[in-house]
C-alpha positions as protocol buffer text, in pm:
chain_id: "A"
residue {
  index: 1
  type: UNK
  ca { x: 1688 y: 580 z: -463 }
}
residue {
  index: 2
  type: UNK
  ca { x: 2019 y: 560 z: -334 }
}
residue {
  index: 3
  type: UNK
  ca { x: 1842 y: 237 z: -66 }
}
residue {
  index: 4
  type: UNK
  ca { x: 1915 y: -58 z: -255 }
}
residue {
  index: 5
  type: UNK
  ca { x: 1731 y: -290 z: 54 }
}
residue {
  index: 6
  type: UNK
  ca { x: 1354 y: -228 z: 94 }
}
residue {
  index: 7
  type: UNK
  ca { x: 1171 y: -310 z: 424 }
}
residue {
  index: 8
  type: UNK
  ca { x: 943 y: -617 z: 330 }
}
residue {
  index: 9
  type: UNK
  ca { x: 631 y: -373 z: 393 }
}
residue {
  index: 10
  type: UNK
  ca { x: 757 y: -36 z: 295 }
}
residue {
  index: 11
  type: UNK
  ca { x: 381 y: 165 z: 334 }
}
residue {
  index: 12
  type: UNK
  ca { x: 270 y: -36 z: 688 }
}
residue {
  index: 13
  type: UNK
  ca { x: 701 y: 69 z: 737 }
}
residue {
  index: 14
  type: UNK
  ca { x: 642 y: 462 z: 697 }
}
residue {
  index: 15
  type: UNK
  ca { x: 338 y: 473 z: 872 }
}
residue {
  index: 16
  type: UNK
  ca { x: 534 y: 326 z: 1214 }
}
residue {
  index: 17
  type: UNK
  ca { x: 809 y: 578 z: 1105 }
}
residue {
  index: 18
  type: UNK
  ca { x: 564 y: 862 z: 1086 }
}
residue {
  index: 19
  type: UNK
  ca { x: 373 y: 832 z: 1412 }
}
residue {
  index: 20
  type: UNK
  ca { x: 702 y: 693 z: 1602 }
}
residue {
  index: 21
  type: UNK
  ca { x: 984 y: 885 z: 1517 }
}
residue {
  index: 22
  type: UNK
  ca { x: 1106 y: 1198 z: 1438 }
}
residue {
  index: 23
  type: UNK
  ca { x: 1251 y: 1106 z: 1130 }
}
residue {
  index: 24
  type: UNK
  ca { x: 1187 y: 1358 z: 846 }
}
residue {
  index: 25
  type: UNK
  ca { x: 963 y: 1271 z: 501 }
}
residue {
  index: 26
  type: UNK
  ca { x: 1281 y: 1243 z: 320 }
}
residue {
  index: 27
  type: UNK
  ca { x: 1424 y: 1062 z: 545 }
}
residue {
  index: 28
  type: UNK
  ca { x: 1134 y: 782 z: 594 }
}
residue {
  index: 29
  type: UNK
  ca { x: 1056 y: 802 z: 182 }
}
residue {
  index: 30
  type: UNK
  ca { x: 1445 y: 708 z: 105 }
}
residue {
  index: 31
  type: UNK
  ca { x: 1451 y: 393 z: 369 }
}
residue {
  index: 32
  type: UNK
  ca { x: 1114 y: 293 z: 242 }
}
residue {
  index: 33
  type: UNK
  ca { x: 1155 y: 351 z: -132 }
}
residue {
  index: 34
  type: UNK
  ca { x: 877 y: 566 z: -144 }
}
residue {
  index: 35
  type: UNK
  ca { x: 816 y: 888 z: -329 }
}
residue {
  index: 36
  type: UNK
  ca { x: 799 y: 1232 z: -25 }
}
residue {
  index: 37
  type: UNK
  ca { x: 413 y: 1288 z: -132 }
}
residue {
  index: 38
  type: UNK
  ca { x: 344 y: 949 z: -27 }
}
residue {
  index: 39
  type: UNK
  ca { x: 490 y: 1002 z: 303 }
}
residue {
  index: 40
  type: UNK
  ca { x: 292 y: 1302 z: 333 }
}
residue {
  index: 41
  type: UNK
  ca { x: 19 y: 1131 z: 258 }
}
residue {
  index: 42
  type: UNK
  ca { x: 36 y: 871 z: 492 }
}
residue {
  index: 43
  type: UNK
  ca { x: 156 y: 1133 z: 751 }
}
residue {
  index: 44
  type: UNK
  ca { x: -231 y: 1337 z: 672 }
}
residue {
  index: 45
  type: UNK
  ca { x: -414 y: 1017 z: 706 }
}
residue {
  index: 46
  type: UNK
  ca { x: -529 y: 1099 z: 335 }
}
residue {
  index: 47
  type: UNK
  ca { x: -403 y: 764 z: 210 }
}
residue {
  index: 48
  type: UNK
  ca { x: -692 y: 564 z: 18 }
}
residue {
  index: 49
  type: UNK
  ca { x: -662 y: 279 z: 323 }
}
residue {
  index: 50
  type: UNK
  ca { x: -590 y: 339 z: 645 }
}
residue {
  index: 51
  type: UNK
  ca { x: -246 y: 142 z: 767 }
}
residue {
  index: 52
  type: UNK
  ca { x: -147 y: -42 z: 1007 }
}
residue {
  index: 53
  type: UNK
  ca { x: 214 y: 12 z: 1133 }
}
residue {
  index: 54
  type: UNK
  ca { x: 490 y: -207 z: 1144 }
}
residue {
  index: 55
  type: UNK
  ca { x: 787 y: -172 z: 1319 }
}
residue {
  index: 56
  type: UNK
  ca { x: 1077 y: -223 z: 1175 }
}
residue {
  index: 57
  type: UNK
  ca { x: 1283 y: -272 z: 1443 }
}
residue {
  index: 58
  type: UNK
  ca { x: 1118 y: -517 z: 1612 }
}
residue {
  index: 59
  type: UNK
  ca { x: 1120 y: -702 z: 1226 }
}
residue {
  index: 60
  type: UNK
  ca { x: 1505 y: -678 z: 1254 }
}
residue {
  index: 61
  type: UNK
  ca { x: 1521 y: -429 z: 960 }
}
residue {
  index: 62
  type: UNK
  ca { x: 1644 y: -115 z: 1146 }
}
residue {
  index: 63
  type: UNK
  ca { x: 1842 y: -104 z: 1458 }
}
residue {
  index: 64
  type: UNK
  ca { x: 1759 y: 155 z: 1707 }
}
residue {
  index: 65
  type: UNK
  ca { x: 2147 y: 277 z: 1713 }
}
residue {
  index: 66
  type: UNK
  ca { x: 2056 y: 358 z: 1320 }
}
residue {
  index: 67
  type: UNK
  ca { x: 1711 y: 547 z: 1405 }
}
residue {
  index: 68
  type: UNK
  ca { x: 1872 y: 753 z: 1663 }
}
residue {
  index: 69
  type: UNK
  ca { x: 2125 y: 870 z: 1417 }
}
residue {
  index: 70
  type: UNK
  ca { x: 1891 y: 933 z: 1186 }
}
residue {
  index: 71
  type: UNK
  ca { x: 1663 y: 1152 z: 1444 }
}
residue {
  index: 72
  type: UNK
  ca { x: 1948 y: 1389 z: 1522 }
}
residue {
  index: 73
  type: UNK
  ca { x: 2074 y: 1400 z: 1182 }
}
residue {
  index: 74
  type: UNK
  ca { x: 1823 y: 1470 z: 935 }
}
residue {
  index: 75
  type: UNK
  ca { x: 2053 y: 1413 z: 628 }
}
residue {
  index: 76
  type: UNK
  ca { x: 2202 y: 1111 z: 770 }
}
residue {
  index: 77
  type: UNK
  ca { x: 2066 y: 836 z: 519 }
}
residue {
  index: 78
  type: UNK
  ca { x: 1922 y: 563 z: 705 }
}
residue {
  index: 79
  type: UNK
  ca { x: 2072 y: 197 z: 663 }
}
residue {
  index: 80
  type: UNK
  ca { x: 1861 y: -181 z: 631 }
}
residue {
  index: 81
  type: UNK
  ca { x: 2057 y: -405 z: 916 }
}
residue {
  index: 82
  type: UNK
  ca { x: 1956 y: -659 z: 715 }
}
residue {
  index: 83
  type: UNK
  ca { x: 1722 y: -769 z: 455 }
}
residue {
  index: 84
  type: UNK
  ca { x: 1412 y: -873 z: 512 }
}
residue {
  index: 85
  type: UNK
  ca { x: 1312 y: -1262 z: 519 }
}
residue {
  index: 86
  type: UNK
  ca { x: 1099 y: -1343 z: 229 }
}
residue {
  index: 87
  type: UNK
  ca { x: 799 y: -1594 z: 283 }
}
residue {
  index: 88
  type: UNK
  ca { x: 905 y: -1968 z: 167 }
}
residue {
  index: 89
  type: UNK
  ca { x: 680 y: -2076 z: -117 }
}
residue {
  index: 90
  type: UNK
  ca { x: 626 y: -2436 z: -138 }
}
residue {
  index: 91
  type: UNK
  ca { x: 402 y: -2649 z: -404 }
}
residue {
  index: 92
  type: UNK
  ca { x: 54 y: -2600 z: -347 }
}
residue {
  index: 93
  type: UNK
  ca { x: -137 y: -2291 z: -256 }
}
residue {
  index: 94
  type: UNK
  ca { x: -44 y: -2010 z: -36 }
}
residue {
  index: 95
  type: UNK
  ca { x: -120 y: -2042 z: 315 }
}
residue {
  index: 96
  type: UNK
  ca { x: -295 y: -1740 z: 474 }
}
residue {
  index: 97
  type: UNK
  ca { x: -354 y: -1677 z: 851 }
}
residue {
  index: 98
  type: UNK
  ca { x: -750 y: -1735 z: 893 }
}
residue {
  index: 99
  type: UNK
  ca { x: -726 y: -1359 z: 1035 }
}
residue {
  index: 100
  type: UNK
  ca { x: -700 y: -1218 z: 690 }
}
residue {
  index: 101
  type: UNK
  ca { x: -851 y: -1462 z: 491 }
}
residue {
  index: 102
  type: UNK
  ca { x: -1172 y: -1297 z: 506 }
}
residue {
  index: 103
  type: UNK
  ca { x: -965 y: -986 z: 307 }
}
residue {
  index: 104
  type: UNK
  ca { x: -881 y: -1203 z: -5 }
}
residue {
  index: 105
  type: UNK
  ca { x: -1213 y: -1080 z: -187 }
}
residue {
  index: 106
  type: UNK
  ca { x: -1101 y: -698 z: -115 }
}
residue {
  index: 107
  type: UNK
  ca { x: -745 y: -766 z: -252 }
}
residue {
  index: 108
  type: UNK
  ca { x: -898 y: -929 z: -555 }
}
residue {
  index: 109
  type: UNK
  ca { x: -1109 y: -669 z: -665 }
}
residue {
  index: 110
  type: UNK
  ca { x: -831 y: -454 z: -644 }
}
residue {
  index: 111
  type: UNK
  ca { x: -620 y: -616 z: -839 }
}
residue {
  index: 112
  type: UNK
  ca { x: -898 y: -688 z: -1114 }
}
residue {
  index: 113
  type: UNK
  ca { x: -921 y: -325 z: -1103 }
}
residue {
  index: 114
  type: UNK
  ca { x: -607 y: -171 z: -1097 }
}
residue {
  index: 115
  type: UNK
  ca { x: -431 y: -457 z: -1285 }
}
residue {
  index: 116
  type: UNK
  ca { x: -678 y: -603 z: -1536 }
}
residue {
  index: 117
  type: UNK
  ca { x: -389 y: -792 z: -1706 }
}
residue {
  index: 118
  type: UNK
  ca { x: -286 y: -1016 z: -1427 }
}
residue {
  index: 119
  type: UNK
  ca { x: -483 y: -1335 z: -1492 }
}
residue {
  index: 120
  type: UNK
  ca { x: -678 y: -1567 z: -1292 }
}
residue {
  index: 121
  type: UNK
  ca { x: -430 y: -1803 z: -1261 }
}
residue {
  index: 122
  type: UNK
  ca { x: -161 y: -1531 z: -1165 }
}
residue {
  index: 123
  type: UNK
  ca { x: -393 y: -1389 z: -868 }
}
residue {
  index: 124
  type: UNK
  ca { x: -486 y: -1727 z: -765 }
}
residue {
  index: 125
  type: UNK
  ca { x: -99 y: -1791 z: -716 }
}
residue {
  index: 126
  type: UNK
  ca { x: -37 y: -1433 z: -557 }
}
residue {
  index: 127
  type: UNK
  ca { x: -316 y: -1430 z: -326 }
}
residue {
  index: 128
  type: UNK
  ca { x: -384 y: -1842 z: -266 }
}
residue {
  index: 129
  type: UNK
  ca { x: -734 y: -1846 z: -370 }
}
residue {
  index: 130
  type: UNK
  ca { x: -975 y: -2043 z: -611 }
}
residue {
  index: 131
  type: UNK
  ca { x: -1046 y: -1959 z: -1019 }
}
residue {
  index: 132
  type: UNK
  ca { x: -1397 y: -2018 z: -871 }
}
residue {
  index: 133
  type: UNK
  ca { x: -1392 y: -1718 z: -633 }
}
residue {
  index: 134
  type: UNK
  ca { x: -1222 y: -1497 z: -885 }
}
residue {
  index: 135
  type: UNK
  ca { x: -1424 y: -1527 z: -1149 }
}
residue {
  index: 136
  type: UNK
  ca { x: -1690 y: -1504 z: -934 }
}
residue {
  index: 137
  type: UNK
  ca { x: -1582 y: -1129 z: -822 }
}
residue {
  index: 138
  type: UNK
  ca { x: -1475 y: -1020 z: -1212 }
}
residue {
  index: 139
  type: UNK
  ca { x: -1819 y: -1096 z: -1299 }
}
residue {
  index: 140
  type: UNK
  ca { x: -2001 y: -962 z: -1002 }
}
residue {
  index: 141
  type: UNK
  ca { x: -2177 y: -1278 z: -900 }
}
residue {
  index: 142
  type: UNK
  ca { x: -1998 y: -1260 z: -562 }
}
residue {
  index: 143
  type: UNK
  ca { x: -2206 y: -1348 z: -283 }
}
residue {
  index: 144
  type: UNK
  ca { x: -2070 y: -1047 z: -78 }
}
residue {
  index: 145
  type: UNK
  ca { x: -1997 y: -849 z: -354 }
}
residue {
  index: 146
  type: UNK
  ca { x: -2199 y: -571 z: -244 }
}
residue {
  index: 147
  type: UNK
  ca { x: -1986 y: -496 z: 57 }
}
residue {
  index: 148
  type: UNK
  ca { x: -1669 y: -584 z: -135 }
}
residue {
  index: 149
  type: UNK
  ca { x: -1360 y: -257 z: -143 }
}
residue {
  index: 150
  type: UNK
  ca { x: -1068 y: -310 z: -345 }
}
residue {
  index: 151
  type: UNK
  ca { x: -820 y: -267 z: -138 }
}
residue {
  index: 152
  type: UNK
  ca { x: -431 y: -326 z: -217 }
}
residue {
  index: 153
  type: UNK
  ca { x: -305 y: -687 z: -116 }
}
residue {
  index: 154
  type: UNK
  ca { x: 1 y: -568 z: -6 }
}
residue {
  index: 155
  type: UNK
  ca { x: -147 y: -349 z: 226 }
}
residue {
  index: 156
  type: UNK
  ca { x: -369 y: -619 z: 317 }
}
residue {
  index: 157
  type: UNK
  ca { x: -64 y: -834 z: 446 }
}
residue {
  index: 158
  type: UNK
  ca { x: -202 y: -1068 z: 181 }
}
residue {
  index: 159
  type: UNK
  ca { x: 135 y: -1085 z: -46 }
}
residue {
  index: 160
  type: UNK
  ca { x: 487 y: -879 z: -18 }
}
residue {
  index: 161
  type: UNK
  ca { x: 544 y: -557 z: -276 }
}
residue {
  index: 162
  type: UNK
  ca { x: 821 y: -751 z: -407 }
}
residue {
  index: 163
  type: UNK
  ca { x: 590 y: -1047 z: -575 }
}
residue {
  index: 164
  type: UNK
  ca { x: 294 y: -820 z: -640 }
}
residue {
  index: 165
  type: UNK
  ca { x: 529 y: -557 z: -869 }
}
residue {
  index: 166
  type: UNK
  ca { x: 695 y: -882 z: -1028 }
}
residue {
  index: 167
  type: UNK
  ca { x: 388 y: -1015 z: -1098 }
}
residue {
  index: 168
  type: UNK
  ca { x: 281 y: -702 z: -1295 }
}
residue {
  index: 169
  type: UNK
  ca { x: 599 y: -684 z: -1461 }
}
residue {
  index: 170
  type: UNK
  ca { x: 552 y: -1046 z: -1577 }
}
residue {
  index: 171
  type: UNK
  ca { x: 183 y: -938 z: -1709 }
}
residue {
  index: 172
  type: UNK
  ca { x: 277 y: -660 z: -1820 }
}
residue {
  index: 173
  type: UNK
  ca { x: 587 y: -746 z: -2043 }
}
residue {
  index: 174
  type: UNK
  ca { x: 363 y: -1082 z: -2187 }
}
residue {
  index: 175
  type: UNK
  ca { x: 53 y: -877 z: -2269 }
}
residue {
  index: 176
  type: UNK
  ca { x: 296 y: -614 z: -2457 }
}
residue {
  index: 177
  type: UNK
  ca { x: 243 y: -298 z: -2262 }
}
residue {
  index: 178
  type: UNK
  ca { x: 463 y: -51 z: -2208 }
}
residue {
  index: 179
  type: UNK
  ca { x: 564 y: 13 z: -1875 }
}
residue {
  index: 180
  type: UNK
  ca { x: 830 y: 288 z: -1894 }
}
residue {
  index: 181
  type: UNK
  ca { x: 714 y: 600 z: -1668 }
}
residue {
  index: 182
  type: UNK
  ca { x: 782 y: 939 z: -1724 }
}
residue {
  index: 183
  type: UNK
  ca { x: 942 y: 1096 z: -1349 }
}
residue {
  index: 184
  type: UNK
  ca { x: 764 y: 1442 z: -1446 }
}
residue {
  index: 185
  type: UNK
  ca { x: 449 y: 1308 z: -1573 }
}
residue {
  index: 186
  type: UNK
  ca { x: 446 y: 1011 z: -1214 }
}
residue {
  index: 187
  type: UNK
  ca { x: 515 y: 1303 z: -995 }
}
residue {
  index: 188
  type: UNK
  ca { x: 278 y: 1521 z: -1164 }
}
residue {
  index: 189
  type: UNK
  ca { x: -14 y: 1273 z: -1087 }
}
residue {
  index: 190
  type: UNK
  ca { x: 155 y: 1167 z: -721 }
}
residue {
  index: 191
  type: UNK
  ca { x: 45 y: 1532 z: -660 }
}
residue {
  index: 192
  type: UNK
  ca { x: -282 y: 1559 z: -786 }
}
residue {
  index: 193
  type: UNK
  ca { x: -387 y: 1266 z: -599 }
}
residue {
  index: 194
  type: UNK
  ca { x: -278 y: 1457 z: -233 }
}
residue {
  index: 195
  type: UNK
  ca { x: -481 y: 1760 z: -374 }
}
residue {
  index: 196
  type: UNK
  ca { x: -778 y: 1524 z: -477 }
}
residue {
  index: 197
  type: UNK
  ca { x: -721 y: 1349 z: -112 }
}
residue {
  index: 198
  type: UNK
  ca { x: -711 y: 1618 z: 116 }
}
residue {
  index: 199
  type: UNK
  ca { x: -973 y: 1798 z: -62 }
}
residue {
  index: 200
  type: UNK
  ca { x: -1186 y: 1510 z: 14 }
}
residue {
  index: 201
  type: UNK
  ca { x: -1083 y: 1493 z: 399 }
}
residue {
  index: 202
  type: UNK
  ca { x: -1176 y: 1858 z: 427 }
}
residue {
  index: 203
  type: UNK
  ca { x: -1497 y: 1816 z: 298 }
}
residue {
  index: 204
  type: UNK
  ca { x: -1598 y: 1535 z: 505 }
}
residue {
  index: 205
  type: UNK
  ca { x: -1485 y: 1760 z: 817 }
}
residue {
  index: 206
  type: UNK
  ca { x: -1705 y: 2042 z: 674 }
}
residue {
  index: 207
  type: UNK
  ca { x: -1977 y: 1846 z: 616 }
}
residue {
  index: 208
  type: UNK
  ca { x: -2107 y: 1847 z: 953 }
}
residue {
  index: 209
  type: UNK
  ca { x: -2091 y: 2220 z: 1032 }
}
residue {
  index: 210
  type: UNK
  ca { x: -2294 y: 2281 z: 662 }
}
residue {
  index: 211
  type: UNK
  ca { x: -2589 y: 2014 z: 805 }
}
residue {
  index: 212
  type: UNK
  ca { x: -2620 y: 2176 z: 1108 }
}
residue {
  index: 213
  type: UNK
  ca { x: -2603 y: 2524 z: 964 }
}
residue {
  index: 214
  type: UNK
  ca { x: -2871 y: 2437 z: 724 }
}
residue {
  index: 215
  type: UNK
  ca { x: -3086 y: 2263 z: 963 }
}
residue {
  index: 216
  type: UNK
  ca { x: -3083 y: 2586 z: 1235 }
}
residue {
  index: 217
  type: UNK
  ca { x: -3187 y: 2818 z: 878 }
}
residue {
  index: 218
  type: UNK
  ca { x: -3481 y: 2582 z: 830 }
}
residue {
  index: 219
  type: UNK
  ca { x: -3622 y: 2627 z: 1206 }
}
């Protein structure tokens, strides 16, 4: 990526982009740092969790001078204004606003399950939780485990790209696995996840039509 500067949220980032501007895929991927399939994916609503925009003008992150540039030139190469303010991190635990606290357990489990290297001591830091509640979730004891969907923290609001992807790094490069990708092979499975996706999304919008055919056969 030729975007050195990331926007602090880059998926909540292309989602304003996509329903707020005419900015092409490419166009919206490059400023975000995100591969076009993504894009499209957020753009069909096929993306495994819904997101929330965030605008990153009103962050400070893009000017609207720069967006209108990029709108009537669709090779123009959008530009960060400025880079994004990183959270403060002080001794103790994170704080998080009591609005998302109740999503800790959801980025947990998603962590545990996409990232089973990260330790308990490395989520507790990332996410400002307990040992108690995590260990709780790994081993299913949860109280609300039940209703529990591992969902990504970043996404979540519950902790920046930046710390999340350093964190794996650090986990990563202590527990000895190799974390070189291969572009063809990434891109290859980029796309079979937006075939797997919006196969999905049609079949939940057929679904409907094939229960009330069946039911009118039966009478």
């Amino acid at each position: 990526m030729a975007n050195a500067t990331l926007p602090l949220m880059p998926h909540a980032t292309a989602a304003w982009l996509v329903d707020e501007t005419g900015l092409t895929f490419a166009q919206i991927a490059e400023f975000c740092g995100l591969h076009v399939l993504e894009v499209q994916a957020i753009a069909d609503d096929t993306a495994a969790t819904k997101l929330k925009g965030r605008d990153p003008i009103r962050a400070g992150e893009l000017t609207k001078e720069e967006l209108a540039k990029g709108e009537a030139n669709p090779d123009h190469v959008l530009r960060m204004s400025r880079l994004p303010e990183q959270a403060r991190r002080t001794s103790g635990p994170r704080y998080t606003p009591v609005s998302k606290r109740q999503d800790k357990p959801d980025g947990i489990l998603w962590i545990i399950k996409n990232h089973p290297e990260i330790t308990d001591s490395q989520i507790s830091k990332l996410i400002g939780t307990t040992k108690t509640t995590i260990a709780a979730i790994r081993d299913k004891s949860h109280w609300n485990y039940a209703n529990l969907q591992a969902r990504d923290p970043v996404t979540l609001g519950l902790a920046s790209q930046r710390e999340l992807d350093a964190m794996v790094a650090a986990a990563a490069k202590k527990a000895g696995i190799d974390t070189s990708v291969d572009p063809e092979k990434a891109e290859a499975q980029r796309a079979a996840l937006i075939t797997a996706l919006q196969a999905e999304r049609s079949a939940v919008a057929t679904a409907p039509e094939a229960l009330t055919a069946e039911t009118l056969f039966r009478k």
